[in-house]
Chimera marker file (.cmm) of the C-alpha trace (Angstrom):
<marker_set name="trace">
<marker id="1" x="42.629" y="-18.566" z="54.063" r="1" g="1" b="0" radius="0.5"/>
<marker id="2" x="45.641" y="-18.611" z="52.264" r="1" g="1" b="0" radius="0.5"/>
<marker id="3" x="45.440" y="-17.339" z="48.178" r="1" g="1" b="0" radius="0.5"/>
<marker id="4" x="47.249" y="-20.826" z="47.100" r="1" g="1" b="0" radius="0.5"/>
<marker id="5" x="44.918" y="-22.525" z="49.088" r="1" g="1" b="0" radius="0.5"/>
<marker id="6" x="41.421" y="-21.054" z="47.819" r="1" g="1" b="0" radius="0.5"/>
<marker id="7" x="42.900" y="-21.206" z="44.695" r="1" g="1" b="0" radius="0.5"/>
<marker id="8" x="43.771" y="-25.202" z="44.974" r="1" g="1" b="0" radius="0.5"/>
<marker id="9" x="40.301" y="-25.891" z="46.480" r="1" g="1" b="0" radius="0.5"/>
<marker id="10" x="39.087" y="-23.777" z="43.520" r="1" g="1" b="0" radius="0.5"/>
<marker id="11" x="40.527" y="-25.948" z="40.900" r="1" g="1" b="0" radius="0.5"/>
<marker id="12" x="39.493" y="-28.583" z="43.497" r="1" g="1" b="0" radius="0.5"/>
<marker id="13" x="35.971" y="-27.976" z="42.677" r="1" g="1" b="0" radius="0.5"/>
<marker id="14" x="35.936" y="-27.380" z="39.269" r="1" g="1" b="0" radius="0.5"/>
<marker id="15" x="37.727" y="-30.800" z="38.673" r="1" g="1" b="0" radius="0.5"/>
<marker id="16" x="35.115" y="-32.114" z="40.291" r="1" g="1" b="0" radius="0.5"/>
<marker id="17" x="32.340" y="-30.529" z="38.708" r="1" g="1" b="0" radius="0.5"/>
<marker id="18" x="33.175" y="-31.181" z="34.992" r="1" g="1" b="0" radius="0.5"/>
<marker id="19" x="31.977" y="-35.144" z="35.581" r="1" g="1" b="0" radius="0.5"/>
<marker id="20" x="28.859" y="-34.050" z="36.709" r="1" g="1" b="0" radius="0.5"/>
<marker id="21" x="28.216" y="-31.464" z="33.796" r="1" g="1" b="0" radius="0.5"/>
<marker id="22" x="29.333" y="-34.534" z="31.014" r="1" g="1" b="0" radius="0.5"/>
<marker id="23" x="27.004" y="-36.913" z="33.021" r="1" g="1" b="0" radius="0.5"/>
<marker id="24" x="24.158" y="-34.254" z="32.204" r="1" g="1" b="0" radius="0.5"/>
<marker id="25" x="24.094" y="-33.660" z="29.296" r="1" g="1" b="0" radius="0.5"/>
<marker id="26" x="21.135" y="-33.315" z="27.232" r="1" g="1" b="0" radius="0.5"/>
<marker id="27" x="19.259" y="-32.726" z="30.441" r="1" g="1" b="0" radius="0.5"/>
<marker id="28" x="18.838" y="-28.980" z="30.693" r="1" g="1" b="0" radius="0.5"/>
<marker id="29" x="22.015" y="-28.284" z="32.187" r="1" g="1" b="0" radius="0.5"/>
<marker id="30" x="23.682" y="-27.827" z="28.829" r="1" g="1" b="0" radius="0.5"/>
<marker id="31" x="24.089" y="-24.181" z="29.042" r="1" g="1" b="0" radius="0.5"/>
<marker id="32" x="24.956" y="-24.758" z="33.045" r="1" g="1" b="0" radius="0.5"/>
<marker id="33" x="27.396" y="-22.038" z="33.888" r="1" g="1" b="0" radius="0.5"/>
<marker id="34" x="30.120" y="-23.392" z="36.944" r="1" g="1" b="0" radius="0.5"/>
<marker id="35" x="31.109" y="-20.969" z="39.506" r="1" g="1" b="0" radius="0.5"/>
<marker id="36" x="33.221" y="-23.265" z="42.031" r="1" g="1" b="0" radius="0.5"/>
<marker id="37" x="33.479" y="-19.762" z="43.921" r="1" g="1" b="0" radius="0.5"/>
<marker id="38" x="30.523" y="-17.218" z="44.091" r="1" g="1" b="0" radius="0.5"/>
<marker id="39" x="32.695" y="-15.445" z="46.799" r="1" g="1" b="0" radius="0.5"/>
<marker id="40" x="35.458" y="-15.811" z="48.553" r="1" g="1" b="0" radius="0.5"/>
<marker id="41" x="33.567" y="-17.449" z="51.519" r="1" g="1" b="0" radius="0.5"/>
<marker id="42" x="31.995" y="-20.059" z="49.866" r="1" g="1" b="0" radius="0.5"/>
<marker id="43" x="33.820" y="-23.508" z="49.712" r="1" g="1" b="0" radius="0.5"/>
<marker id="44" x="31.285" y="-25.240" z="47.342" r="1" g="1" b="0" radius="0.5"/>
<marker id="45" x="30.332" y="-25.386" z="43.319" r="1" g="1" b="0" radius="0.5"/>
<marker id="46" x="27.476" y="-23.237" z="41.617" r="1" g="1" b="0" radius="0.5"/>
<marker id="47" x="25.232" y="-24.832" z="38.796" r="1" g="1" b="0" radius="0.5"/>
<marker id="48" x="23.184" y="-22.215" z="37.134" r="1" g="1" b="0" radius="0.5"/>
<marker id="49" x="21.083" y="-23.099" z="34.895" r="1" g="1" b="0" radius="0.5"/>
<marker id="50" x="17.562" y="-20.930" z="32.990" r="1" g="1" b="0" radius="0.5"/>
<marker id="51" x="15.164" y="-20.769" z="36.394" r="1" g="1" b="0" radius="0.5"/>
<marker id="52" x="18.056" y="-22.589" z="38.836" r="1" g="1" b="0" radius="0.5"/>
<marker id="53" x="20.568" y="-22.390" z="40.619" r="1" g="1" b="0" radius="0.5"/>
<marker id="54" x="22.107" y="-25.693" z="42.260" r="1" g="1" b="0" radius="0.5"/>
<marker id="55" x="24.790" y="-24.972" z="44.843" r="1" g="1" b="0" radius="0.5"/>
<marker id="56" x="26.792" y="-27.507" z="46.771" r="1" g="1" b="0" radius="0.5"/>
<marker id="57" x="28.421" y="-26.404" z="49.741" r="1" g="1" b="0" radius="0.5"/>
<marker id="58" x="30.414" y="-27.668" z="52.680" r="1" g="1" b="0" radius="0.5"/>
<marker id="59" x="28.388" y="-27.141" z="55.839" r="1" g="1" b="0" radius="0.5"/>
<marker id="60" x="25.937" y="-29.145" z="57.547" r="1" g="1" b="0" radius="0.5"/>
<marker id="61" x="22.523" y="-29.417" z="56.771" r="1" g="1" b="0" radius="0.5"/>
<marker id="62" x="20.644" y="-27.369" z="59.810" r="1" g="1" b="0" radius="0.5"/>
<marker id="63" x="23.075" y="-24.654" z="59.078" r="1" g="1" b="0" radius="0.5"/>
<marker id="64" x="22.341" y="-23.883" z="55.473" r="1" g="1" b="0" radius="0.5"/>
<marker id="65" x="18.795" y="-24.289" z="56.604" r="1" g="1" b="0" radius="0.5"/>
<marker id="66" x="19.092" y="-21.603" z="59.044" r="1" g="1" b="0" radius="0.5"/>
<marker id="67" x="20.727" y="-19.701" z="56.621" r="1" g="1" b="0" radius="0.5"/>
<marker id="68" x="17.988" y="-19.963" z="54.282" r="1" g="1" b="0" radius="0.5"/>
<marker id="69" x="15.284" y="-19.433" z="56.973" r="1" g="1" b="0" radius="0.5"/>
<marker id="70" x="17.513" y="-16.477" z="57.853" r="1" g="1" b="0" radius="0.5"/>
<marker id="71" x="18.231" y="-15.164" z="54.192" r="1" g="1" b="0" radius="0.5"/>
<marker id="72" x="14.404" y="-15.263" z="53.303" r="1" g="1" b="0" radius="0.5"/>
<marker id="73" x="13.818" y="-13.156" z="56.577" r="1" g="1" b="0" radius="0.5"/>
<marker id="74" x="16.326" y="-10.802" z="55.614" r="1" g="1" b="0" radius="0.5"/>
<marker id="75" x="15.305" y="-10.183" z="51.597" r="1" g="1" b="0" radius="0.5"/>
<marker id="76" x="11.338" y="-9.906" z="53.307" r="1" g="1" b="0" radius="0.5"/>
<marker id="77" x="10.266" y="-12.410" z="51.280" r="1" g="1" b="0" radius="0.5"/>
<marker id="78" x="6.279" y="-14.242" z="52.767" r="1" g="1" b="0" radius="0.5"/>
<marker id="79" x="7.293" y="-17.770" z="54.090" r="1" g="1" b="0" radius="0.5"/>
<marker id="80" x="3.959" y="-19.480" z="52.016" r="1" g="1" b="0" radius="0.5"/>
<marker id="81" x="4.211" y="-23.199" z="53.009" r="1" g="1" b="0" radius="0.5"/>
<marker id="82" x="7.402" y="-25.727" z="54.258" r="1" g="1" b="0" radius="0.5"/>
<marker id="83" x="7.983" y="-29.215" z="53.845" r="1" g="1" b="0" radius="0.5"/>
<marker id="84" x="10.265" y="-31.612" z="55.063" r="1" g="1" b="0" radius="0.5"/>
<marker id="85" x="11.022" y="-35.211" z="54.779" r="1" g="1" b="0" radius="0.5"/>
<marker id="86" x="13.923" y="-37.924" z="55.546" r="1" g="1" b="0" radius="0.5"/>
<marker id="87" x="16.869" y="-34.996" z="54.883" r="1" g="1" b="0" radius="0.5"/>
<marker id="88" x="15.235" y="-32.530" z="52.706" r="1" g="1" b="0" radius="0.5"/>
<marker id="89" x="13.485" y="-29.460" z="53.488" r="1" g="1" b="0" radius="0.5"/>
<marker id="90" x="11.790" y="-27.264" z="50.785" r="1" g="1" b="0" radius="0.5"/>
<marker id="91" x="10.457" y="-23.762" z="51.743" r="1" g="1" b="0" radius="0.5"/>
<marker id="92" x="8.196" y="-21.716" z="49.531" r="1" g="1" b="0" radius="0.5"/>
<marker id="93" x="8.345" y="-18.070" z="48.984" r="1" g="1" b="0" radius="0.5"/>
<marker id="94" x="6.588" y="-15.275" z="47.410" r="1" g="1" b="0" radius="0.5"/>
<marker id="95" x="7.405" y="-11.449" z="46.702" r="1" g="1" b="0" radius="0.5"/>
<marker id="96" x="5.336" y="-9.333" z="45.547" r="1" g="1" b="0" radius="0.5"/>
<marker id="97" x="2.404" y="-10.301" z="44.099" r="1" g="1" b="0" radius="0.5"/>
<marker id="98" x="3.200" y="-13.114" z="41.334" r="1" g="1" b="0" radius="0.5"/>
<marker id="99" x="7.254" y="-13.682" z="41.960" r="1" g="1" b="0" radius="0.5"/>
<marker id="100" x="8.115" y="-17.305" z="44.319" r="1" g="1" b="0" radius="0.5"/>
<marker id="101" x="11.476" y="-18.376" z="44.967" r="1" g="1" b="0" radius="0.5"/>
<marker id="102" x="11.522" y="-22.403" z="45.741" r="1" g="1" b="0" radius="0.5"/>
<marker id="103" x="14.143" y="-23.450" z="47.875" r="1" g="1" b="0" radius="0.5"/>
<marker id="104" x="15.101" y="-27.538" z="48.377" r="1" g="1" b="0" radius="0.5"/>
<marker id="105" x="17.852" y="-28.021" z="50.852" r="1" g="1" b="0" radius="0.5"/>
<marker id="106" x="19.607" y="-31.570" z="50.746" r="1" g="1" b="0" radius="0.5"/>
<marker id="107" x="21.818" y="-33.318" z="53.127" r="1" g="1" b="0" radius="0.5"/>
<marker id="108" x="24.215" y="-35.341" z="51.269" r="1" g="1" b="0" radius="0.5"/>
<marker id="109" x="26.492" y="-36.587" z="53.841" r="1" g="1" b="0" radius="0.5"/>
<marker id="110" x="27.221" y="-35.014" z="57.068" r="1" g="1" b="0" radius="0.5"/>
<marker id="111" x="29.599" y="-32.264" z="55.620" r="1" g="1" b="0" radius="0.5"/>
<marker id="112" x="27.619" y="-31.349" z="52.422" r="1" g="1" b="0" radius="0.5"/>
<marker id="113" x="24.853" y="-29.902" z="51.590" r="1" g="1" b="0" radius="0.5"/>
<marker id="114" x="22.629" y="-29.277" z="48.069" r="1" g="1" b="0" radius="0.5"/>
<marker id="115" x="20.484" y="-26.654" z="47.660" r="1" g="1" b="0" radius="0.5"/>
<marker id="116" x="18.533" y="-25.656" z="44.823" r="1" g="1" b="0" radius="0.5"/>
<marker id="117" x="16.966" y="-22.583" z="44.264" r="1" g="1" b="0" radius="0.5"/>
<marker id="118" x="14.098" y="-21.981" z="41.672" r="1" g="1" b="0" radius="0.5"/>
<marker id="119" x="12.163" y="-19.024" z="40.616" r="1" g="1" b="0" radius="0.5"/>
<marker id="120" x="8.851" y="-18.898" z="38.565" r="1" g="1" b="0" radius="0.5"/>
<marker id="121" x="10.247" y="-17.736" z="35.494" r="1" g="1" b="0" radius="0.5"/>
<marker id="122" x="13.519" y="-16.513" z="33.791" r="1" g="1" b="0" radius="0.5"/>
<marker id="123" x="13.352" y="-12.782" z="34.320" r="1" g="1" b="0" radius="0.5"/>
<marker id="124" x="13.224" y="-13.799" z="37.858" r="1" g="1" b="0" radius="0.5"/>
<marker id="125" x="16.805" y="-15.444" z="38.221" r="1" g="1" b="0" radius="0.5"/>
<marker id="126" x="18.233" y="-12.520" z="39.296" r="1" g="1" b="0" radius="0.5"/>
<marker id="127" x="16.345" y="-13.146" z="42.598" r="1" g="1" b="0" radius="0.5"/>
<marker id="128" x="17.525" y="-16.690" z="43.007" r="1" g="1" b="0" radius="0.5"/>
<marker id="129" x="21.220" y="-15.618" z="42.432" r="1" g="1" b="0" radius="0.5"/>
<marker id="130" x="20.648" y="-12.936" z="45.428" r="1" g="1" b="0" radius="0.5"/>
<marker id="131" x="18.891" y="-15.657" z="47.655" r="1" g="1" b="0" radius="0.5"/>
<marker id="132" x="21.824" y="-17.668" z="46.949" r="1" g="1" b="0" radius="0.5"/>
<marker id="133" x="24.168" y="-14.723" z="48.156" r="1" g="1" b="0" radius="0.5"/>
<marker id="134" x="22.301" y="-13.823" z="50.947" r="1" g="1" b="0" radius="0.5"/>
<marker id="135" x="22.716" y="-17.532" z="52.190" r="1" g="1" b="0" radius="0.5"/>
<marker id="136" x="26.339" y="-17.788" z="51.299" r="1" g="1" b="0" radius="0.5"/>
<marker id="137" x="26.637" y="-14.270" z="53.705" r="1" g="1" b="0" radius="0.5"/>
<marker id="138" x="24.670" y="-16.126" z="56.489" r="1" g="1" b="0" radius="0.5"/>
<marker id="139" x="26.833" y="-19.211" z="56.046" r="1" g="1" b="0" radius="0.5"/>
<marker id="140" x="29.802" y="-16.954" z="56.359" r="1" g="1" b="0" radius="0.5"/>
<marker id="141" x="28.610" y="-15.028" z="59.335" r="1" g="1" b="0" radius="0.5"/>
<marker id="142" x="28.042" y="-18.034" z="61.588" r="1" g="1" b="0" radius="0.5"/>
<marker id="143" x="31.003" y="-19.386" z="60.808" r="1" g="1" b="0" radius="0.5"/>
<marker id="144" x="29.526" y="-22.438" z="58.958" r="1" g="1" b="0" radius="0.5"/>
<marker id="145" x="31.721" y="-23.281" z="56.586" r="1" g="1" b="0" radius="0.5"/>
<marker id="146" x="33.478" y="-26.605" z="57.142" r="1" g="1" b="0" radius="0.5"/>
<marker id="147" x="36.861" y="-25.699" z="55.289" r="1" g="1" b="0" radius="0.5"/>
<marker id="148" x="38.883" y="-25.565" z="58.852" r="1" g="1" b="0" radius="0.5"/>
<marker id="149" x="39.829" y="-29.642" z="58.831" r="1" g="1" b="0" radius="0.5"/>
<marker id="150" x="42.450" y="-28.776" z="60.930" r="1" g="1" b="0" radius="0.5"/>
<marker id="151" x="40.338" y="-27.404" z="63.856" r="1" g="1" b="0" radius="0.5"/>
<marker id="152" x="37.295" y="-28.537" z="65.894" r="1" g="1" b="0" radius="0.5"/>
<marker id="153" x="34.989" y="-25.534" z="66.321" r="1" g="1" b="0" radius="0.5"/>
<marker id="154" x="33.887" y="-24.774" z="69.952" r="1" g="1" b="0" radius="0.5"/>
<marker id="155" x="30.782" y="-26.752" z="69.718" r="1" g="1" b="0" radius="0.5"/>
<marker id="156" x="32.644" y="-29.763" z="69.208" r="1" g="1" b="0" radius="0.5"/>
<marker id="157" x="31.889" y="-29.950" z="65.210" r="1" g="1" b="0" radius="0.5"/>
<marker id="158" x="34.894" y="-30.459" z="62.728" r="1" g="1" b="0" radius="0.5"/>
<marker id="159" x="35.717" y="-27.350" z="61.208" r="1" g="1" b="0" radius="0.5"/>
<marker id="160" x="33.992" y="-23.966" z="61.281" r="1" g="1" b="0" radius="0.5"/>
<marker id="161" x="31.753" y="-22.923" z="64.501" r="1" g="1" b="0" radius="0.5"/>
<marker id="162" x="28.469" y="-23.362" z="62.741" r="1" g="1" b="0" radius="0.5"/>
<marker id="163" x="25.086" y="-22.321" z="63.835" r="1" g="1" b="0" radius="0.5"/>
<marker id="164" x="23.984" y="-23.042" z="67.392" r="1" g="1" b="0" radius="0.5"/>
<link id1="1" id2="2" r="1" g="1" b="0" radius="0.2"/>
<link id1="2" id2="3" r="1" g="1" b="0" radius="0.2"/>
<link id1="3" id2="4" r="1" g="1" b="0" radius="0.2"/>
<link id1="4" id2="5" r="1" g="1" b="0" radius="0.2"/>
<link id1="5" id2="6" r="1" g="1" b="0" radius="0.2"/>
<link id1="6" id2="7" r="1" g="1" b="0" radius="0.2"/>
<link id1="7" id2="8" r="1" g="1" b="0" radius="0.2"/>
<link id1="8" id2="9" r="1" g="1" b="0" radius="0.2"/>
<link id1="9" id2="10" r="1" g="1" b="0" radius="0.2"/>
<link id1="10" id2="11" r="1" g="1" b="0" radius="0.2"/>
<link id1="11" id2="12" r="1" g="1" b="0" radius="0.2"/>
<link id1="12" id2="13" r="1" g="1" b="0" radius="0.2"/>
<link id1="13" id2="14" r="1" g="1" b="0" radius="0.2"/>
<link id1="14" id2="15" r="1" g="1" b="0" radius="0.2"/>
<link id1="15" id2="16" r="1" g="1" b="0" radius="0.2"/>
<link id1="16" id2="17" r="1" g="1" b="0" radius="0.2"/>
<link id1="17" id2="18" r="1" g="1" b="0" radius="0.2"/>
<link id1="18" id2="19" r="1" g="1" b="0" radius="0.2"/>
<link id1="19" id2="20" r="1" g="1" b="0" radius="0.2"/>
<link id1="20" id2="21" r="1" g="1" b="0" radius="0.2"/>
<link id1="21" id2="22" r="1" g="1" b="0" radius="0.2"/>
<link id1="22" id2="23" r="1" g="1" b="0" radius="0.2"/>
<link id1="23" id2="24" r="1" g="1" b="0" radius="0.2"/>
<link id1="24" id2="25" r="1" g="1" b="0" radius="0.2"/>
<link id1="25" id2="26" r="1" g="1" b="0" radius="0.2"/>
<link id1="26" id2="27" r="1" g="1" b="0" radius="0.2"/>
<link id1="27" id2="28" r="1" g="1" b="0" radius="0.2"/>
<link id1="28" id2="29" r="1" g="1" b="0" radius="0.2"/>
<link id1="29" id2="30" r="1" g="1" b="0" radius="0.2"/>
<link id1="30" id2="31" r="1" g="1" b="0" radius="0.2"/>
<link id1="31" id2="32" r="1" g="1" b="0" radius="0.2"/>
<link id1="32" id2="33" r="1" g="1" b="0" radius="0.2"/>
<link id1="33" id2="34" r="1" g="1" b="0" radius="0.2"/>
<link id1="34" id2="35" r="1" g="1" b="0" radius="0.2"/>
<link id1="35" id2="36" r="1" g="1" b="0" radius="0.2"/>
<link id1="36" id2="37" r="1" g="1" b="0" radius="0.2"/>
<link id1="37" id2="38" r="1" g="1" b="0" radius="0.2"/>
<link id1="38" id2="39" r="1" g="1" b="0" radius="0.2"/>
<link id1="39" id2="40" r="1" g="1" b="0" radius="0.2"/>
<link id1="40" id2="41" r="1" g="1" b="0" radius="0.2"/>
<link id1="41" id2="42" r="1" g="1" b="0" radius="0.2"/>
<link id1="42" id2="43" r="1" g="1" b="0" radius="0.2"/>
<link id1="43" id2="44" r="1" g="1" b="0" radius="0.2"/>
<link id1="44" id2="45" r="1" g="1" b="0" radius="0.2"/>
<link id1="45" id2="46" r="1" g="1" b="0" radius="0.2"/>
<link id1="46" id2="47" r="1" g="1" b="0" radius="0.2"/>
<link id1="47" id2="48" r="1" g="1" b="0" radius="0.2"/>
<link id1="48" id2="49" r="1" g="1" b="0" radius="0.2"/>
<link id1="49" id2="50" r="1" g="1" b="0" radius="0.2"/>
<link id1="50" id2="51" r="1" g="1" b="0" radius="0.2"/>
<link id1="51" id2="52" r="1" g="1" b="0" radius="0.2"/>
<link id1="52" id2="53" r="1" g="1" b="0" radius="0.2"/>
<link id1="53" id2="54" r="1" g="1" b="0" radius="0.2"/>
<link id1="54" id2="55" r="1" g="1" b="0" radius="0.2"/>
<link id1="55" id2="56" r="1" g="1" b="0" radius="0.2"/>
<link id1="56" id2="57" r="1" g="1" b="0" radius="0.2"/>
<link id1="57" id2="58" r="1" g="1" b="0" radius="0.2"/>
<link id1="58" id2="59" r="1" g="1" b="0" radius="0.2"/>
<link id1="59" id2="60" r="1" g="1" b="0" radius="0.2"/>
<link id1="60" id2="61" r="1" g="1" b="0" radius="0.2"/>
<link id1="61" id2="62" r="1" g="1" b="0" radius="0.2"/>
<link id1="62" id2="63" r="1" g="1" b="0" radius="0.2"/>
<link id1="63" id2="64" r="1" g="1" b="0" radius="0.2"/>
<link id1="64" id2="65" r="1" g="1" b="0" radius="0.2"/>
<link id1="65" id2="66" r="1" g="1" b="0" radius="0.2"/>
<link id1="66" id2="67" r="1" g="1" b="0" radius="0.2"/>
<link id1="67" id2="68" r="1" g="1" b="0" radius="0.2"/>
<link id1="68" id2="69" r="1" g="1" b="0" radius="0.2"/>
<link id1="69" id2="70" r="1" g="1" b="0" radius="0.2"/>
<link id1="70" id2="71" r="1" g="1" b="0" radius="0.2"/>
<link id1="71" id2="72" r="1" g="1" b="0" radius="0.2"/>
<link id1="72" id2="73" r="1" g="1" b="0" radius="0.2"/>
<link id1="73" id2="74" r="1" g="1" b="0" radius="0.2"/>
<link id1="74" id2="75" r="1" g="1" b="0" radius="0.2"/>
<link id1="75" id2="76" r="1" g="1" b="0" radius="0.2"/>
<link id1="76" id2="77" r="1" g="1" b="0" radius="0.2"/>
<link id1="77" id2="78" r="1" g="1" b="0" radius="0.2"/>
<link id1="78" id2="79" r="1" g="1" b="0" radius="0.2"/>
<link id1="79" id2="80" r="1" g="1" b="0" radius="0.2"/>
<link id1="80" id2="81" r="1" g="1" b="0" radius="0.2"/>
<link id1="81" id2="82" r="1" g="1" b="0" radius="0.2"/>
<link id1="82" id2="83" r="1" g="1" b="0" radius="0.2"/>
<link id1="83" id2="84" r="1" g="1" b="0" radius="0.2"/>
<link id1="84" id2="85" r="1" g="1" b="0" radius="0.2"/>
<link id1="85" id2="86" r="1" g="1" b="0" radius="0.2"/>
<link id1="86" id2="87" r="1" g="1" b="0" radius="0.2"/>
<link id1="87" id2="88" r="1" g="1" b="0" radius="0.2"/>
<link id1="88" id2="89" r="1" g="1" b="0" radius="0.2"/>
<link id1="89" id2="90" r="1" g="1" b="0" radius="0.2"/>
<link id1="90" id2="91" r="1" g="1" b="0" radius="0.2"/>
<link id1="91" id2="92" r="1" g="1" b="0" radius="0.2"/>
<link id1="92" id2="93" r="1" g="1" b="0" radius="0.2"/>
<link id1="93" id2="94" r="1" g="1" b="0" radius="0.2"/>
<link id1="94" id2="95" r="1" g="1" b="0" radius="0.2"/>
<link id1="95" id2="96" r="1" g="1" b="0" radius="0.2"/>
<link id1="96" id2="97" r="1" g="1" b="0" radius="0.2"/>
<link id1="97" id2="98" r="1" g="1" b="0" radius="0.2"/>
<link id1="98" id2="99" r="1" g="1" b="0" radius="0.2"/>
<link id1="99" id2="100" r="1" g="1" b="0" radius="0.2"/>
<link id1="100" id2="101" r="1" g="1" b="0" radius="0.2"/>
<link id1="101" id2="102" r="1" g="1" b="0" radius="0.2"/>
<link id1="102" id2="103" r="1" g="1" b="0" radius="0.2"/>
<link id1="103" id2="104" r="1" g="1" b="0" radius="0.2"/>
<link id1="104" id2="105" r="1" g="1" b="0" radius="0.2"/>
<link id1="105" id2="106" r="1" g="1" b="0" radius="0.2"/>
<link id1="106" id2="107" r="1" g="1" b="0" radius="0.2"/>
<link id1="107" id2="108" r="1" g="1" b="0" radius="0.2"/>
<link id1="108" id2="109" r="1" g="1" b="0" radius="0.2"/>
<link id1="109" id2="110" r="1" g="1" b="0" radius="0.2"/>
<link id1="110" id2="111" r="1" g="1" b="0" radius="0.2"/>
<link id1="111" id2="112" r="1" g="1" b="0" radius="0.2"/>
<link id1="112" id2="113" r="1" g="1" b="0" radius="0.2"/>
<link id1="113" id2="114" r="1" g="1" b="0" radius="0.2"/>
<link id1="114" id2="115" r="1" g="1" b="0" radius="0.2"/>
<link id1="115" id2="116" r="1" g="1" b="0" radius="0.2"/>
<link id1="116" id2="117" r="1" g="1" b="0" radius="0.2"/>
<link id1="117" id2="118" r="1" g="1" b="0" radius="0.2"/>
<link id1="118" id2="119" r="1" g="1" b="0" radius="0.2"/>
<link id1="119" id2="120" r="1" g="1" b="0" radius="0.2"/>
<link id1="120" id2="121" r="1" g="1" b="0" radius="0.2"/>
<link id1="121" id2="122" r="1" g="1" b="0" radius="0.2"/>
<link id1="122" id2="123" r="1" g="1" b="0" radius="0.2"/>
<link id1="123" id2="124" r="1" g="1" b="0" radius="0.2"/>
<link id1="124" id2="125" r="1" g="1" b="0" radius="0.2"/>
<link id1="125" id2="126" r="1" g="1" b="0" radius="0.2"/>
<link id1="126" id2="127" r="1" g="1" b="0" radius="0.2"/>
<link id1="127" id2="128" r="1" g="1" b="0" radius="0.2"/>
<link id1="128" id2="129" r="1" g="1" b="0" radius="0.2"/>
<link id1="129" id2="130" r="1" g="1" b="0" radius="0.2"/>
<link id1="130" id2="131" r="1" g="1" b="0" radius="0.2"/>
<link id1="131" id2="132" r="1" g="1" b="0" radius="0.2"/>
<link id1="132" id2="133" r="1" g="1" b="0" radius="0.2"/>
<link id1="133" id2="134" r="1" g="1" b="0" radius="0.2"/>
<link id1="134" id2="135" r="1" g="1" b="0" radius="0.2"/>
<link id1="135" id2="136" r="1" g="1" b="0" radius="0.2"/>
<link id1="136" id2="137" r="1" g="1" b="0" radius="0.2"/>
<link id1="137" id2="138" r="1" g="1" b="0" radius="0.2"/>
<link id1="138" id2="139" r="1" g="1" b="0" radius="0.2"/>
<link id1="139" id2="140" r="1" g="1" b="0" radius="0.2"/>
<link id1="140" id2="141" r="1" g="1" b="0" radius="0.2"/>
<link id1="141" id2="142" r="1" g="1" b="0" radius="0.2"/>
<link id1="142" id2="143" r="1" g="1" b="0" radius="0.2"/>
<link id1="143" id2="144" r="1" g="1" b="0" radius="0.2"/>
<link id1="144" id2="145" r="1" g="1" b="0" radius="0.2"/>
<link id1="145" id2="146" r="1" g="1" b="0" radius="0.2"/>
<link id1="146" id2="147" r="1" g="1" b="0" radius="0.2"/>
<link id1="147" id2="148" r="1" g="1" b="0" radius="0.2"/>
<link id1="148" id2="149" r="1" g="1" b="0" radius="0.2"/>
<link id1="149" id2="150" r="1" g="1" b="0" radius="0.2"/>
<link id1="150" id2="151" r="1" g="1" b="0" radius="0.2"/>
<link id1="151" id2="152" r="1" g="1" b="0" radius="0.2"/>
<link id1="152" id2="153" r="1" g="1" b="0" radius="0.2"/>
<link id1="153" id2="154" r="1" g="1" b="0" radius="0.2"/>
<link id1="154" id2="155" r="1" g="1" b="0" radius="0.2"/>
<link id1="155" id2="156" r="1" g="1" b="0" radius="0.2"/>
<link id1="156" id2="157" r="1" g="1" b="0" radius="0.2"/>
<link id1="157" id2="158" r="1" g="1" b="0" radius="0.2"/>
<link id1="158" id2="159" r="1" g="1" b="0" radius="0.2"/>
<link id1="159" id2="160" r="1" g="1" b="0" radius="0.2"/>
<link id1="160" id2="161" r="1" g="1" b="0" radius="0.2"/>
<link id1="161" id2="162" r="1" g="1" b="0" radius="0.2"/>
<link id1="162" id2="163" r="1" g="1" b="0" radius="0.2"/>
<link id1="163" id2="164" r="1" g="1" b="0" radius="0.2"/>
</marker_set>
């Protein structure tokens, strides 16, 4: 991807996301910190708030789920209990002995997809922020990402390949 063009969808994003932050207000996202761009890869916006982290991105829903699924494997964190209903999933996760990482994926139209990722307690963020990283990585690996508009991936999805 071009620099001009990350750096329009950047700006892109960030538009975008100062609505959202106004429209909270008052609501425990005042001291939200935006990151339309946690890496390079990602194409979505980053709400990160005390035990949170709320990430939109542009991939379908069963891929950030794998991702997650994938990510969780990967950081050897104990799968305790999954739910899912309508278009959400949640998955529950525990490391060591007292730490749990909550994860809620969210299909919000066909393209994008919210996730939210909560720990038990604030000296535990760091681990949400690496969960969060470890899924953007997956995303990126599979080809996921649905910023190709252009292109139709092999499996006959707009955009990126995605996870088969």
């Amino acid at each position: 991807m071009s620099t001009t063009r990350h750096g329009l969808r950047t700006a892109g994003a960030l538009a975008s996301a100062v609505p959202l932050l106004l429209a909270a207000g008052g609501c425990g996202l005042e001291a939200a910190i935006i990151g339309a761009s946690v890496s390079a890869a990602q194409t979505g916006v980053t709400l990160v708030e005390k035990r949170k982290i709320h990430a939109f991105e542009l991939a379908m829903f069963d891929d950030v789920e794998v991702a997650a699924r994938v990510a969780g494997e990967r950081m050897s964190l104990r799968l305790l209990n999954e739910k899912s209903e309508d278009e959400r999933v949640w998955l529950y996760y525990r490391f060591r002995d007292t730490g749990k990482v909550t994860i809620e994926i969210h299909r919000l139209s066909d393209t994008v997809t919210w996730l939210e990722i909560a720990v038990g307690s604030t000296e535990q963020r760091g681990m949400a922020s690496l969960f969060l990283r470890q899924v953007i990585d997956e995303l990126e690996e599979s080809d996921s990402y649905l910023d190709d508009w252009d292109g139709v991936s092999p499996n006959g999805r707009p955009g990126g390949g995605g996870i088969d």
